[in-house]
N, C-alpha and C positions, 0 to 999 in steps of 0.2 A: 504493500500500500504506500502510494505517496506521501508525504507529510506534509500538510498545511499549514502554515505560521498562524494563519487564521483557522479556526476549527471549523469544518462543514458541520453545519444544521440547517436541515429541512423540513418547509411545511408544505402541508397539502392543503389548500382552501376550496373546500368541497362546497357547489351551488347547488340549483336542484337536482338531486336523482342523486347524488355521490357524496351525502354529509353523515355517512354510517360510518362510527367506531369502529365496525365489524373488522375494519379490515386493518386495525391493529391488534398485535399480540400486546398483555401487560399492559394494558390500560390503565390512567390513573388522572384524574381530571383536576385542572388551575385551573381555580377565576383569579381575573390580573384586574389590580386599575391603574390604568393609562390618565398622563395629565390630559386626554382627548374625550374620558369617560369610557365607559366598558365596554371591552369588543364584545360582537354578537353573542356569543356563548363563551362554555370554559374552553380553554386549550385543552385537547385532549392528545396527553402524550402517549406515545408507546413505538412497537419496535415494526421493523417492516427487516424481515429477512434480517435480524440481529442488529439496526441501526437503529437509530430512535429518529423519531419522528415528530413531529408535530400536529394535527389534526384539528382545523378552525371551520364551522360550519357557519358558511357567511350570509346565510337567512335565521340561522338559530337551529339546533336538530328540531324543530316542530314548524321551521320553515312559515314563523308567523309574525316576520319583519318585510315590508315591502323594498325593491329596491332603493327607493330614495331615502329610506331611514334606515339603512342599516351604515352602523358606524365604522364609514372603510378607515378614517383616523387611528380609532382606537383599534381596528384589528390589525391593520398592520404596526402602529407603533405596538401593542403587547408583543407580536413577531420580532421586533426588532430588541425589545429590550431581553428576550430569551435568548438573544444568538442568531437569531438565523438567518442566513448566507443565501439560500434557496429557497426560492417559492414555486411551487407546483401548483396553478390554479385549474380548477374545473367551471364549465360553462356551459348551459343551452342556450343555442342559439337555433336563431332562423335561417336559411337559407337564400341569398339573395340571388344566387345564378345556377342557371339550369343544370350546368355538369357537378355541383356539390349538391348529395342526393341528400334526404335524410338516412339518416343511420350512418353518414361520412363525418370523419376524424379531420377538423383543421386545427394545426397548429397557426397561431393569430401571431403576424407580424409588422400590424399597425393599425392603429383607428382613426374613427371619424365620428368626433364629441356631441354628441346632441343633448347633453342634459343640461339641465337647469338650476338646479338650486343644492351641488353640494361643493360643499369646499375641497379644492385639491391639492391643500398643501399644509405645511405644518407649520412654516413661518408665516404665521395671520396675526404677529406683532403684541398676541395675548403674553401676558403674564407667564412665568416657568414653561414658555414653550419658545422654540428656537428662534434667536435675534435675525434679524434682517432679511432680506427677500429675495427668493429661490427663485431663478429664470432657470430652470429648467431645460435643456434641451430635449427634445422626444422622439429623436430618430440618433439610432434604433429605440423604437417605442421598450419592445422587449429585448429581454438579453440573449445576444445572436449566438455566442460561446454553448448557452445551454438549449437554446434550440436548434443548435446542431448535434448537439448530443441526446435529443430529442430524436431528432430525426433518424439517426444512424441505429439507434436502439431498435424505433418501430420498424424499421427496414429489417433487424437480425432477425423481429418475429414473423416478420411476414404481415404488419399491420398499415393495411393499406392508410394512408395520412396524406390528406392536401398540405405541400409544403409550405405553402404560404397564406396570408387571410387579412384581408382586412373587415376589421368589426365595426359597424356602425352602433356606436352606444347610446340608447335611447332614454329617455325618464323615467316612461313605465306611470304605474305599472298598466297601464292600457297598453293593447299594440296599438298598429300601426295601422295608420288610413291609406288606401288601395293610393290615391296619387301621393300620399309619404312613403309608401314602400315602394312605389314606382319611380321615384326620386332618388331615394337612397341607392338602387340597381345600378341608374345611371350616373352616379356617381362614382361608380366603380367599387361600391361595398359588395362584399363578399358574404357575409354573414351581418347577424343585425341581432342584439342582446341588452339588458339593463344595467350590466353593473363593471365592464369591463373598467369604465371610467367611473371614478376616478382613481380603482384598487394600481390597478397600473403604475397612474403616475406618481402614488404614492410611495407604491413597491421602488420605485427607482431614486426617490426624494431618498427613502430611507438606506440607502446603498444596498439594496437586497437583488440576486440577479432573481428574477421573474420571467415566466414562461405560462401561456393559457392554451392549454385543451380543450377546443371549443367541439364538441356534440350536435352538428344538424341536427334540428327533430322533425323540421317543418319546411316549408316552402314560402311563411310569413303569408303576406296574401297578394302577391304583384302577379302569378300565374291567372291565366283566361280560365285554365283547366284546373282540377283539381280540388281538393279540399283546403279552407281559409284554414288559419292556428286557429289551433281551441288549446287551455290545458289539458283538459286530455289528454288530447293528440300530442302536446311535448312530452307531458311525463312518459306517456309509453312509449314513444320512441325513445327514449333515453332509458329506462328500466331494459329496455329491450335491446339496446345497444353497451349498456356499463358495463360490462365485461370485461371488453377491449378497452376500458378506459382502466381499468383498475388493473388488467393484464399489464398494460404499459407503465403506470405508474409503480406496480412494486417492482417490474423491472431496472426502473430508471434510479429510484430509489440509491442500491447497492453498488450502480456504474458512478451516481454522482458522488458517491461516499467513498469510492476510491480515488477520482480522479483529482486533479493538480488546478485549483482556482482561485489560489492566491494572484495571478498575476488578474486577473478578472475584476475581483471582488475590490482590489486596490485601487484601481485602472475608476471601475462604477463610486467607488467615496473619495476619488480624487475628483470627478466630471461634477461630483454635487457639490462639492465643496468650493469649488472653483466658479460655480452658479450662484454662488451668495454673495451679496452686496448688505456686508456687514454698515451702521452709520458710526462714521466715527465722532 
């Protein structure tokens, strides 16, 4: 095994269909408070093929927080203050072009912001919270090092995966109106989900490298043909495709627990640090 000057810790931020403990061994649950107020649920730690993990369910495990209130501040600052280095996010999403079917794996490699009213940053100039103001760059939106390592995994199983995605992130929690989904297509969105933003920007505010497994479930509603989203129709197509989601993540697990990402992780808290315009 490599050595890391930095210690690798991983979490998985399970959305709808993939926010079950189950799929850790050794269970053992932390509630954190964050100066941001309390992430969705407790961290639930435990082991994935002998590594410990992390486990944050970013609706709550009874999945009865809507996208716009759930507190991406507090769950990823609790992430950051436990260590960790890696972020594994899960996601349903819709479908915005014809060759991404439902039941396709895209790994997301940039967005397109449509929401409204959350904060996406942690220098908001409050009190015990970080001085001065983060200009952020956002390309690469996610961390390209660990979705390459992403990629090369699902390729060892044979997991078919769109290598690239751009996510349009919406308010919620209503979808979307036949000429907003017909918009967003020609826009060149790839997929279309609620909460990609602002976990993102934040996962990268906080030097964490971030990668999202987005789940087609649906086709959103821009086809002539077919059936419009219903839940329903997302959670079963996701119950019905999580397999391959959770196949791929305890693989990945174990690869990113040996490999060499200090040069990475230094690289990602040197670009943030360098984004802040401390006032003297």
């Amino acid at each position: 095994m490599l050595t890391n000057s930095i210690p690798v810790k991983i979490a998985i931020i399970g959305g709808s269909g993939l926010n079950d403990p189950d799929i850790l061994k050794n269970r053992k649950e932390k509630f954190i408070k964050t100066p941001y107020g309390d992430p969705s649920d407790a961290l639930i730690f435990g082991n994935i093929d002998d590594v410990e993990v992390i486990l944050l369910a970013r609706h709550d495990r009874k999945h009865t927080t809507m996208p716009t209130n759930v507190n991406y501040r507090a769950n990823i600052w609790a992430l950051k203050q436990e260590g960790v280095t890696h972020i594994l996010a899960t996601t349903a999403t819709g479908s915005l072009q014809e060759h991404i079917k439902p039941g396709d794996l895209v790994l997301l490699s940039s967005f397109i912001d449509r929401t409204t009213k959350r904060l996406q940053t942690f220098h908001d100039g409050e009190s015990c919270h970080p001085l001065g103001v983060c200009h952020l760059p956002m390309e690469p939106a996610f961390s390209e090092p660990l979705r390459q390592t992403v990629l090369s995994t699902a390729k060892s199983l044979d997991i078919p995966i769109h290598e690239k995605g751009t996510v349009v992130a919406v308010e919620g929690p209503r979808f979307s109106s036949l000429a907003e989904s017909l918009m967003f297509k020609q826009w060149g969105g790839d997929v279309i989900n609620m909460t990609t933003v602002p976990e993102v920007v934040l996962a990268k505010e906080a030097g964490i490298l971030y990668i999202s497994l987005a789940l087609a479930t649906d086709y959103d509603c821009w086809r002539e043909t077919g059936e419009k989203v219903t839940v329903v129709d997302v959670l079963k197509t996701f119950k019905n495709n999580v397999d391959k989601v959770i196949k791929l993540i305890t693989a990945l697990v174990p690869i990113i627990n040996k490999g060499s990402w200090d040069e990475h992780v230094k690289e990602l808290r040197d670009c943030v640090q360098q984004s802040v315009m401390v006032p003297k």
